[in-house]
TORDOLO-71555 format. One line per field, with one value per residue (C-alpha): x, y, z. Coordinates in pm, 1 decimal, padded with zeros to 6 digits, always signed. Last residue first. Layout:
N
u <- X;... $
v <- Y;... $
w <- Z;... $
This chain:
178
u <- -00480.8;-00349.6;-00091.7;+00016.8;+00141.5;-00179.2;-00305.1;-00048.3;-00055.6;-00318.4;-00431.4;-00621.8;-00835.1;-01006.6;-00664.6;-00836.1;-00878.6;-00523.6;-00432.0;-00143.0;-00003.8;+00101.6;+00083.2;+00282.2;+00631.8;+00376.0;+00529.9;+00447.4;+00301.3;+00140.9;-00092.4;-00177.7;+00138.9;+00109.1;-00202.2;-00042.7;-00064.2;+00113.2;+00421.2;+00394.4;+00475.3;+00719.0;+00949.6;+00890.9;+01010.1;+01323.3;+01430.9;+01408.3;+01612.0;+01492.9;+01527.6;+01158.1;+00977.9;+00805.5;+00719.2;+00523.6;+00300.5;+00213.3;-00095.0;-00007.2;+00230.3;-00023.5;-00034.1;+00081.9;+00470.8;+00502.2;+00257.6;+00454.6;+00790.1;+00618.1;+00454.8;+00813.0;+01020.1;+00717.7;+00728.2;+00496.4;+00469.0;+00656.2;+00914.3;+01268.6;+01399.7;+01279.3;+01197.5;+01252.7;+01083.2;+00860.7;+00501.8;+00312.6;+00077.0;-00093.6;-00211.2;-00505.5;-00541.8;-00926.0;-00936.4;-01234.8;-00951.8;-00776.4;-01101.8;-01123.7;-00746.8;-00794.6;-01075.8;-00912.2;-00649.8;-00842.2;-01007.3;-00636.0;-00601.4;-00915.4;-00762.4;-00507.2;-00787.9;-00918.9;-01057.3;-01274.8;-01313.4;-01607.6;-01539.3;-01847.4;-01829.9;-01667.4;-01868.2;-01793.0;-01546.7;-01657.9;-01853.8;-01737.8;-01438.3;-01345.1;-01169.3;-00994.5;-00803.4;-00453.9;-00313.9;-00260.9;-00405.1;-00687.9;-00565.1;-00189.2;-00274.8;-00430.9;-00153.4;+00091.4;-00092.6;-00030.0;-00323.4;-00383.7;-00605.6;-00370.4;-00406.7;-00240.6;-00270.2;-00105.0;-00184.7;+00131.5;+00211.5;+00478.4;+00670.8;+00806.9;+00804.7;+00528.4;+00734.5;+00989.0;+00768.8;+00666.8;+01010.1;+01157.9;+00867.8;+00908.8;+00707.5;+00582.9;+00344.5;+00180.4;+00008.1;+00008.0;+00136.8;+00000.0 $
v <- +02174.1;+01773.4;+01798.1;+02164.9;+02444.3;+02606.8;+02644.6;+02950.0;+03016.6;+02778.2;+02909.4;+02669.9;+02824.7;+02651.3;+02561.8;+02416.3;+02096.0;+02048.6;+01721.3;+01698.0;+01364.5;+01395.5;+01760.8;+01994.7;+01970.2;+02092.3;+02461.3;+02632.8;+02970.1;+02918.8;+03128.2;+03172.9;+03006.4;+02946.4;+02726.1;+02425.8;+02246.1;+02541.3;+02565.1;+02190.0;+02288.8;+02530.2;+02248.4;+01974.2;+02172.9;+02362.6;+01972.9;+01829.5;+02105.5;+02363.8;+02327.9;+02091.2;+02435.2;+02578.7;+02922.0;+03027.0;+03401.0;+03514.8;+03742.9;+03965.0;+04138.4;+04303.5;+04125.8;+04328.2;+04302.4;+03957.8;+03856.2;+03987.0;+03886.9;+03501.8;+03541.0;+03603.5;+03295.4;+03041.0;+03166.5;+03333.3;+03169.4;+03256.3;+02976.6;+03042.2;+03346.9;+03165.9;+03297.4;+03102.1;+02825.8;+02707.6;+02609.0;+02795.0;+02659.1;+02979.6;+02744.0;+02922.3;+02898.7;+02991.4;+03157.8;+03427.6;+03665.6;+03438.3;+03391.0;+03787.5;+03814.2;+03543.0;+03752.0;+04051.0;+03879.9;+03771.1;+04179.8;+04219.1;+03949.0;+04104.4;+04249.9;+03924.2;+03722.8;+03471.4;+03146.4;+02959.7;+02687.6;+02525.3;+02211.5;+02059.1;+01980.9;+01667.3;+01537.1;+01170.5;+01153.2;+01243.5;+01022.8;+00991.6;+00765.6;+00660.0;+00371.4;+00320.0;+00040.4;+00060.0;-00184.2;+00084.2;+00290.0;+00480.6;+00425.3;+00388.0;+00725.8;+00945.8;+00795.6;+00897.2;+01253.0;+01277.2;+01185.9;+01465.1;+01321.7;+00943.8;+00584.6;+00344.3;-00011.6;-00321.6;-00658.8;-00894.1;-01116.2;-01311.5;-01120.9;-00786.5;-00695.8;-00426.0;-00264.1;-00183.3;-00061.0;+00214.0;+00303.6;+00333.3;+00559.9;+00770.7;+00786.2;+01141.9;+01124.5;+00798.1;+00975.8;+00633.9;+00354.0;+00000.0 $
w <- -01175.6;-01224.9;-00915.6;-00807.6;-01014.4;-01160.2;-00747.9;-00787.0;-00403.6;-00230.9;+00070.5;+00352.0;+00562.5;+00891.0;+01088.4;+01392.8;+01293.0;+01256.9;+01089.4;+00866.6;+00798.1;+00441.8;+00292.2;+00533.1;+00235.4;+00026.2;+00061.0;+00405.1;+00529.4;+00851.7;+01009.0;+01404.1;+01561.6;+01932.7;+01858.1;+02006.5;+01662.4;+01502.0;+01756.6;+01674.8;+01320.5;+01385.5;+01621.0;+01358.8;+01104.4;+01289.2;+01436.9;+01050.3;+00903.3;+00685.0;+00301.7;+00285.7;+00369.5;+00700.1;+00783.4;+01089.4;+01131.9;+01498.8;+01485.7;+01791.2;+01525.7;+01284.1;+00961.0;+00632.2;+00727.6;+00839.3;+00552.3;+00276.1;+00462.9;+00423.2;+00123.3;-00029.1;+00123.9;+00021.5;-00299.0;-00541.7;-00898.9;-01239.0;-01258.5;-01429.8;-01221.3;-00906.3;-00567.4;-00272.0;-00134.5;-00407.3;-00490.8;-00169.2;+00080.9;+00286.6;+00631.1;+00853.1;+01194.7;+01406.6;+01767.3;+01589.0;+01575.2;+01348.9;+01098.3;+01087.3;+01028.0;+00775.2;+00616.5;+00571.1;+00401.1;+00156.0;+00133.9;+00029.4;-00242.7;-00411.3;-00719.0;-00732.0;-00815.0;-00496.6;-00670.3;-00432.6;-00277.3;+00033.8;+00206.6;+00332.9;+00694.5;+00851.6;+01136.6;+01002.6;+00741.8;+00400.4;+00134.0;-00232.5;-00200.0;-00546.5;-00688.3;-00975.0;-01128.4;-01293.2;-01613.6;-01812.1;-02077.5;-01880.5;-01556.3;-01596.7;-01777.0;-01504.2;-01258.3;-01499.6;-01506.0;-01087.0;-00868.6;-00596.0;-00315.1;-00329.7;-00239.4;-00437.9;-00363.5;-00511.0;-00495.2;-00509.2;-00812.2;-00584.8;-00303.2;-00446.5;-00766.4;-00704.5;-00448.2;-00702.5;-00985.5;-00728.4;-00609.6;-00998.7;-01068.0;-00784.6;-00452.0;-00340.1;-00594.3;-00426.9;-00125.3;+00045.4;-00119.5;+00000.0 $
């Protein structure tokens, strides 16, 4: 069984499916990748779909914030913060890139530190930190003691704080099949 299969490689995949003797293999996975998408169509891939939520869960409700609007976004988080609520912003890169046009996680960051008042303490976690910094930050979240987290996908498997209500999605464009 794979969980969150994108963050496996090819070569990893097609190496626990040799193991033991024409073994069953499961994917499991929010954010299929386009091989996925095509082992399914064209391949030798099933599909199965989970249509009900957890118990107690509420709906989830998206939208798409234009760039015009970003600061009545903001507005709201405050709002949500105030309210005792913790919001993630999940960016595509750490630092900016000369190649890639998208925010990074490095930028939003001394954005938000600047635009937030200070009482509303503001985390940032990315795969370059070490293990001990990203662990430390992101129980500093779970404890409430951080208010709004900007991370790259790096937060993705394992993740569960109920409290953090808003999740932010920085060029959406650039993650899985978007």
């Amino acid at each position: 069984i794979t969980d969150e299969q994108h963050r496996f490689g090819v070569r990893q995949r097609a190496q626990l499916s040799q193991k033991g003797i024409m073994p069953d293999v499961l994917v499991i996975s929010a954010t299929p990748i386009p091989r996925t998408l095509g082992l399914i169509l064209y391949g030798d891939l099933d599909i199965s779909i989970i249509r009900e939520m957890p118990p107690g869960r509420k709906p989830v409700k998206t939208y798409h914030v234009p760039s015009q609007i970003r600061e009545r976004m903001y507005q709201f988080i405050q709002q949500e913060i105030r309210k005792g609520r913790q919001a993630y912003v999940v960016c595509p890169l750490v630092d900016p890139s000369e190649h890639i046009i998208a925010r990074s996680a490095e930028e939003i960051y001394q954005e938000l530190v600047k635009r937030f008042p200070r009482d509303i303490k503001i985390g940032l976690v990315h795969g370059k930190m070490k293990n001990e910094e990203k662990d430390f930050i992101m129980e500093e979240f779970q404890e409430q003691r951080i208010h709004l987290l900007v991370t790259t996908t790096v937060i993705e498997v394992g993740v569960n704080i109920p409290n953090a209500t808003i999740m932010i999605i920085e060029n959406a464009d650039r993650f899985g099949l978007a």
